[in-house]
N, C-alpha and C positions, 0 to 999 in steps of 0.2 A: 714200244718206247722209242723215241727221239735220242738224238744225240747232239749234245753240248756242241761238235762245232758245227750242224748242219745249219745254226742261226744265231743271229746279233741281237736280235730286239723281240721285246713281247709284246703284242697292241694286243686289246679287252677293249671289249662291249661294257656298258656303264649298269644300265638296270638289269637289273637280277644276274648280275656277272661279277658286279665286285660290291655295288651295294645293294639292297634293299631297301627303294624307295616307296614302295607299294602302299607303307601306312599313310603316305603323303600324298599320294597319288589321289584314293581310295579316300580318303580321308577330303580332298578338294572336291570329287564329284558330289561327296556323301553331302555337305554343307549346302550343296544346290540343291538336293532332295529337300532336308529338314528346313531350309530358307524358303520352300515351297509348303510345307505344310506335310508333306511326306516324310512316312517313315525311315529312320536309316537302316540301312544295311549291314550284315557284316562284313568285314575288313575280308574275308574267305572269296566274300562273291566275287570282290574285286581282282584280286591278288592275281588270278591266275591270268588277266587281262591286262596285266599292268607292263605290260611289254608294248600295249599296241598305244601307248598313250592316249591322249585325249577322244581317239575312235574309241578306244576299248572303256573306257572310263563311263563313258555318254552312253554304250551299249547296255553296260552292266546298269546306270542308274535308272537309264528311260527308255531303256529298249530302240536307242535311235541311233540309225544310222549317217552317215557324210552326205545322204543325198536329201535328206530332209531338208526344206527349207529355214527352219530353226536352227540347223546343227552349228551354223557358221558364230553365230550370238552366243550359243550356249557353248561353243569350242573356248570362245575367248572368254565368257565368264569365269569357265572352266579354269581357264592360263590364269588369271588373274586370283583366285583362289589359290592355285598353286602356288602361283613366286610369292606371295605373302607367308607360306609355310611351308619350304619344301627342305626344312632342316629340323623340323620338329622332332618328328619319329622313323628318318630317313639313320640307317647305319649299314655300317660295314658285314658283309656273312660275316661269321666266324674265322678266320682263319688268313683272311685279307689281308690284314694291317700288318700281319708276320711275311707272309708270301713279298708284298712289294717293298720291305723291309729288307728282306732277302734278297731283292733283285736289285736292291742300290749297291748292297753288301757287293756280292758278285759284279759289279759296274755292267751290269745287262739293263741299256737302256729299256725303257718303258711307257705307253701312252695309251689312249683313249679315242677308239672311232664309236661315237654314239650317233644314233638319227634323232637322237634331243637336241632341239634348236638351239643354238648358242646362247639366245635368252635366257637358258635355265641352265644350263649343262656349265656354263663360262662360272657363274653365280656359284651356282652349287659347287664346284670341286675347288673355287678358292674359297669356301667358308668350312670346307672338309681339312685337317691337317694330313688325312688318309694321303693326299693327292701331293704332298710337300715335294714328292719324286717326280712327281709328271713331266715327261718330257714333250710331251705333245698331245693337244687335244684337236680332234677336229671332230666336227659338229653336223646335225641331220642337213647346216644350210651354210656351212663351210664350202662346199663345192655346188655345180650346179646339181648333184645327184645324190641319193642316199641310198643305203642297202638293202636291198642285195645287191646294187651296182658296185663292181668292183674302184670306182673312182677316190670313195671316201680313206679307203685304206693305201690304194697307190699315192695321194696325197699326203699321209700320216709317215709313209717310207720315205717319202721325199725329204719332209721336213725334219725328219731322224739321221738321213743322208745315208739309210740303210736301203741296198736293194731288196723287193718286196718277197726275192725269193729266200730269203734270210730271212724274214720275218715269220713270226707264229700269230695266230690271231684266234683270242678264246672266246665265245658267246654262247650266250644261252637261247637262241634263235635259230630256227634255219637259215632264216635270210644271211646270219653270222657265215654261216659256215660257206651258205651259199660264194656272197662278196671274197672270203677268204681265198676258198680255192680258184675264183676267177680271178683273184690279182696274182695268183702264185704263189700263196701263202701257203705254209703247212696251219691246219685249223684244229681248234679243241673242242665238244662241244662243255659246256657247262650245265650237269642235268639237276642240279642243285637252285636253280633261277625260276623264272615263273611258268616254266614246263607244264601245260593242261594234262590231263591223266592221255589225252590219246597221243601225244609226242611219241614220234619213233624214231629216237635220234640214231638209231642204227642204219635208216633210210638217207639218214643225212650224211651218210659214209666221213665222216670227217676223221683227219687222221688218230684222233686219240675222244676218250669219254672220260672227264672225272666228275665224281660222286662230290667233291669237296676241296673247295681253294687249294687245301694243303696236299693234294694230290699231284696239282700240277706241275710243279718242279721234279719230283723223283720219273713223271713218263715224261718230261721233256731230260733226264739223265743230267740234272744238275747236283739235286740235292735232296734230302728228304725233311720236311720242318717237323718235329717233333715227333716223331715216328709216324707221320702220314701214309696211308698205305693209297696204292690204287683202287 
């Protein structure tokens, strides 16, 4: 457990960390299959690759990788199926909408380092009321770098006016946790996101593990929502 004055501000990862966009996701690649005459898939196959965006997407539907010379066509197909629907069936985990509810309550500022291009990510969290707190977003093409590079998150303290060693930073990725502790952050991992069965977020030594959004407050020693346990 964490301690209320070891930090100022909470920064989170966007997919599978505070919402579950995977149906939308999954749901844009699947449309390129049955637009082809192929069968769809289920929303399962997807889900678990729904972190890697539009690589994992293409992966899951055609088995193709970034270096094919298709993939760049079918990337932007891809984008274009998305931002037509990326509010359908996209919501909040359980327990989000109380958690950052909580962090207005308590005046602990709050924001968003995604490697979602600002094309989608800027879109999406103003058509979300979830995001009405957000203090700050910064995006996979807000800086010259994306995570694991520490740059996006040093960026996100900046424009918070919080130094980066104050800050916490929760994701359901390595790469999360990776960027985290190279900006000086304390990290959470999130193993409730789109975690493949072989994640060993233990390997990811990050300072704390919750099972469930409403976990995070009681091991960062603020608060408990609802009787959240660890």
């Amino acid at each position: 457990m964490m301690s209320r004055d070891s930090f100022d501000a909470v920064l989170f990862d966007l997919d599978g960390t505070l919402i579950d966009s995977a149906p939308d996701l999954g749901a844009a690649a699947d449309k390129m299959r049955t637009d082809r005459g192929l069968p769809s898939l289920p929303l399962e196959d997807y889900r678990s690759m729904a972190g890697a965006g539009a690589r994992g997407m293409l992966g899951v539907a055609f088995g193709m990788q970034p270096d094919h010379p298709d993939f760049p066509a079918l990337r932007e197909e891809f984008f274009i199926n998305y931002e037509q629907a990326m509010t359908v069936r996209t919501v909040a985990f359980d327990g989000v909408p109380e958690l950052l509810s909580e962090l207005v309550r308590l005046e602990l500022p709050w924001g968003v380092v995604t490697n979602k291009s600002v094309r989608f990510a800027a879109p999406l969290t103003a058509a979300l009321p979830l995001f009405a707190g957000l203090g700050v977003l910064v995006c996979g093409d807000t800086t010259p770098y994306s995570k694991p590079h520490p740059e996006p998150l040093l960026e996100a303290a900046r424009r918070l006016g919080v130094p980066p060693g104050r800050c916490v930073y929760v994701g359901d990725d390595e790469r999360d946790i990776i960027a985290g502790r190279a900006a000086g952050m304390r990290t959470v991992a999130a193993t409730y996101g789109y975690l493949g069965a072989q994640a060993d977020t233990v390997r990811w030594a990050a300072d704390g593990n919750i099972a469930s959004p409403g976990a995070l407050l009681p091991l960062l020693g603020v608060s408990n929502i609802s009787g959240a346990a660890l």
